[in-house]
C-alpha atoms as a printed R data frame, in Angstrom:
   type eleno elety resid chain resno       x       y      z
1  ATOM     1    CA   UNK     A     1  -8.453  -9.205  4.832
2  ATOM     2    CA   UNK     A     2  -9.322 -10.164  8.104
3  ATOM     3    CA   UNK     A     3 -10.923 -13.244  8.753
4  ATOM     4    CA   UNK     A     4 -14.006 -13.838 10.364
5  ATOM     5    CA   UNK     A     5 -15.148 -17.040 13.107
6  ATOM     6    CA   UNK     A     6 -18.920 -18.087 12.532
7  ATOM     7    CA   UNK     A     7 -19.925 -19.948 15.774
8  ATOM     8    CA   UNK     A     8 -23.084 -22.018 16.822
9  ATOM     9    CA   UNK     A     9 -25.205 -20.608 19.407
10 ATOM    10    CA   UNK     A    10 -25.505 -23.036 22.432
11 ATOM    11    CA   UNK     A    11 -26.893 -21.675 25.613
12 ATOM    12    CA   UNK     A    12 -27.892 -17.907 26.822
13 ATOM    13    CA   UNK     A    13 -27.902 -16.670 30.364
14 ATOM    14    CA   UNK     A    14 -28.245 -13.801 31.611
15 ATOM    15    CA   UNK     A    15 -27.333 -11.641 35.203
16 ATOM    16    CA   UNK     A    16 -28.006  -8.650 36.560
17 ATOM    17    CA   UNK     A    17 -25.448  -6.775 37.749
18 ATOM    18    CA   UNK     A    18 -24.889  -4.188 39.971
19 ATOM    19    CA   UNK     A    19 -21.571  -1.948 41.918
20 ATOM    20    CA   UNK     A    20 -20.311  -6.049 43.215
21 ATOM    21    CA   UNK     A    21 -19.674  -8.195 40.669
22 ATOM    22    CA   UNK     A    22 -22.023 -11.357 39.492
23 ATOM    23    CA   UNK     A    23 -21.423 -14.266 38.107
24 ATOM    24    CA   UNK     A    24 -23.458 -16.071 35.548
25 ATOM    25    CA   UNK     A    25 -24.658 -18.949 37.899
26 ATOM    26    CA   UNK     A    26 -23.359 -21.704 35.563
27 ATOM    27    CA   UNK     A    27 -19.832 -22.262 33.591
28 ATOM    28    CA   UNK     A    28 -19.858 -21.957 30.014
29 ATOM    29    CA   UNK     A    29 -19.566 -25.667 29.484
30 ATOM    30    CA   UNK     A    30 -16.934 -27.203 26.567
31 ATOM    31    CA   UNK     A    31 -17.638 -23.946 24.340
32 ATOM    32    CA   UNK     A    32 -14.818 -22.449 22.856
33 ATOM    33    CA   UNK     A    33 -15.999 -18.644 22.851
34 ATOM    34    CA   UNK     A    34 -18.550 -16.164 24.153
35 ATOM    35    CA   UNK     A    35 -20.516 -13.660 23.289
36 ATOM    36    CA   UNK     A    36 -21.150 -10.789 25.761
37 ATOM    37    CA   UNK     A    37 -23.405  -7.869 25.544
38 ATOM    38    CA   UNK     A    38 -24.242  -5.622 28.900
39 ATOM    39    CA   UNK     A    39 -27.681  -3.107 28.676
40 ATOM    40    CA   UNK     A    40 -25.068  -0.632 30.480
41 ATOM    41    CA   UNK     A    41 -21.346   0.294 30.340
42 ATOM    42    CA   UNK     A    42 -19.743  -2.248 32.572
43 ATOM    43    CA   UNK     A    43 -16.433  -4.254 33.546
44 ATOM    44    CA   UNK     A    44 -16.262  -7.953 32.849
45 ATOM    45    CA   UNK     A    45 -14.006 -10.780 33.985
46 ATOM    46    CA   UNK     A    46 -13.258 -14.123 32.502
47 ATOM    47    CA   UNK     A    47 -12.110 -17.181 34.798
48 ATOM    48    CA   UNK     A    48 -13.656 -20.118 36.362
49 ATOM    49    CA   UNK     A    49 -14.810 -18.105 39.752
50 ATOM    50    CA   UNK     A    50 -14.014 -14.113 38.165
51 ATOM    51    CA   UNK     A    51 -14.801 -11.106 40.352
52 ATOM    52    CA   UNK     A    52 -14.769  -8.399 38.233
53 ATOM    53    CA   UNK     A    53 -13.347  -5.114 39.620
54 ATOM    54    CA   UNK     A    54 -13.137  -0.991 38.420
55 ATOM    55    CA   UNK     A    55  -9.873  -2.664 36.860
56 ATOM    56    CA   UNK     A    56 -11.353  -5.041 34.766
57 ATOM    57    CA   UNK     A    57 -11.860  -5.293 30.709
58 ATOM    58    CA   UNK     A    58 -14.868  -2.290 30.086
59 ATOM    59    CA   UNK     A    59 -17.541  -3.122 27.507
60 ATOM    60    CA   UNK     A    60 -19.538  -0.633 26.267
61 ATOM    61    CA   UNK     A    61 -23.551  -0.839 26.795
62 ATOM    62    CA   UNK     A    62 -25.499  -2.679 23.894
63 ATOM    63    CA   UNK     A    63 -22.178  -3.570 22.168
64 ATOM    64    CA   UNK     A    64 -22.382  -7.271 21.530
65 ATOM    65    CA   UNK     A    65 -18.534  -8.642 21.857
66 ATOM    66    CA   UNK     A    66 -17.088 -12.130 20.798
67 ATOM    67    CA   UNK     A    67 -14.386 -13.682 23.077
68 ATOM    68    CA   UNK     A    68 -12.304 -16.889 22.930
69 ATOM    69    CA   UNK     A    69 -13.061 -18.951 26.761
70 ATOM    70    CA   UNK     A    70 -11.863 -22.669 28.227
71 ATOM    71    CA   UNK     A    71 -14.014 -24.883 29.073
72 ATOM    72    CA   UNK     A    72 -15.625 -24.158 32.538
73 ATOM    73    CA   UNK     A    73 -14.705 -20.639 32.649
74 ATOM    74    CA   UNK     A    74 -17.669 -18.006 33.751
75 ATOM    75    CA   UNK     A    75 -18.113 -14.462 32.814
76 ATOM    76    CA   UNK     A    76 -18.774 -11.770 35.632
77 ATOM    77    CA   UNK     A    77 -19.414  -8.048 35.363
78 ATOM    78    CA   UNK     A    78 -19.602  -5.065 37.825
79 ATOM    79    CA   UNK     A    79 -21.445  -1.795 36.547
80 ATOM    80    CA   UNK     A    80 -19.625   1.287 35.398
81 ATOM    81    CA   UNK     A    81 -22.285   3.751 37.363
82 ATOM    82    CA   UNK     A    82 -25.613   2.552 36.448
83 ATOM    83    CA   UNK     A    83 -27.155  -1.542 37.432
84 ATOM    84    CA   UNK     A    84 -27.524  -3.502 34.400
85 ATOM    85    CA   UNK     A    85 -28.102  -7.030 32.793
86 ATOM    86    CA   UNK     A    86 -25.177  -9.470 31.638
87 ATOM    87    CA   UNK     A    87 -26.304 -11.617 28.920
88 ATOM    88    CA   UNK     A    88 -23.595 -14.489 27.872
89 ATOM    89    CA   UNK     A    89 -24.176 -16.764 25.118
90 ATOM    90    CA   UNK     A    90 -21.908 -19.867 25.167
91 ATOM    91    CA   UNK     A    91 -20.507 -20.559 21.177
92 ATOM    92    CA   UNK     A    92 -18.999 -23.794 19.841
């Protein structure tokens, strides 16, 4: 059976995107995960200055995803061929 993480929400922010990557303007703090969801298909990037290219991770419009971060890291996305909206919620 596989096992399932139940995290605290902490903060929300949120970026438009559009063909050059954004950032969220500020790091995701001490929280230990993320989670993501883009109003369009899109390419995201973890790190704590990411540029996300073509070549990054895709995530799929309206498909809220869960992902494991360090402390200070920042979440950026690039659109997939339409402009969208980033929305990161920080988890502990």
């Amino acid at each position: 059976m596989a096992s399932k993480h139940h995290y605290r929400p902490v903060s929300t922010q949120t970026k438009a995107y559009t063909g050059t990557s954004a950032a969220i303007d500020s790091d995701v703090g001490n929280a230990s995960a993320v989670r993501i969801i883009c109003s369009t298909d899109a390419f995201v990037e973890f790190g704590v200055s990411p540029t996300a290219t073509a070549s990054s991770m895709p995530v799929f419009a309206n498909t809220p995803e869960t992902f494991l971060v360090n402390p200070g890291e920042k979440v950026a996305a690039i659109r997939e061929s339409v402009n969208g909206t980033l929305t990161v919620t920080a988890l502990s």
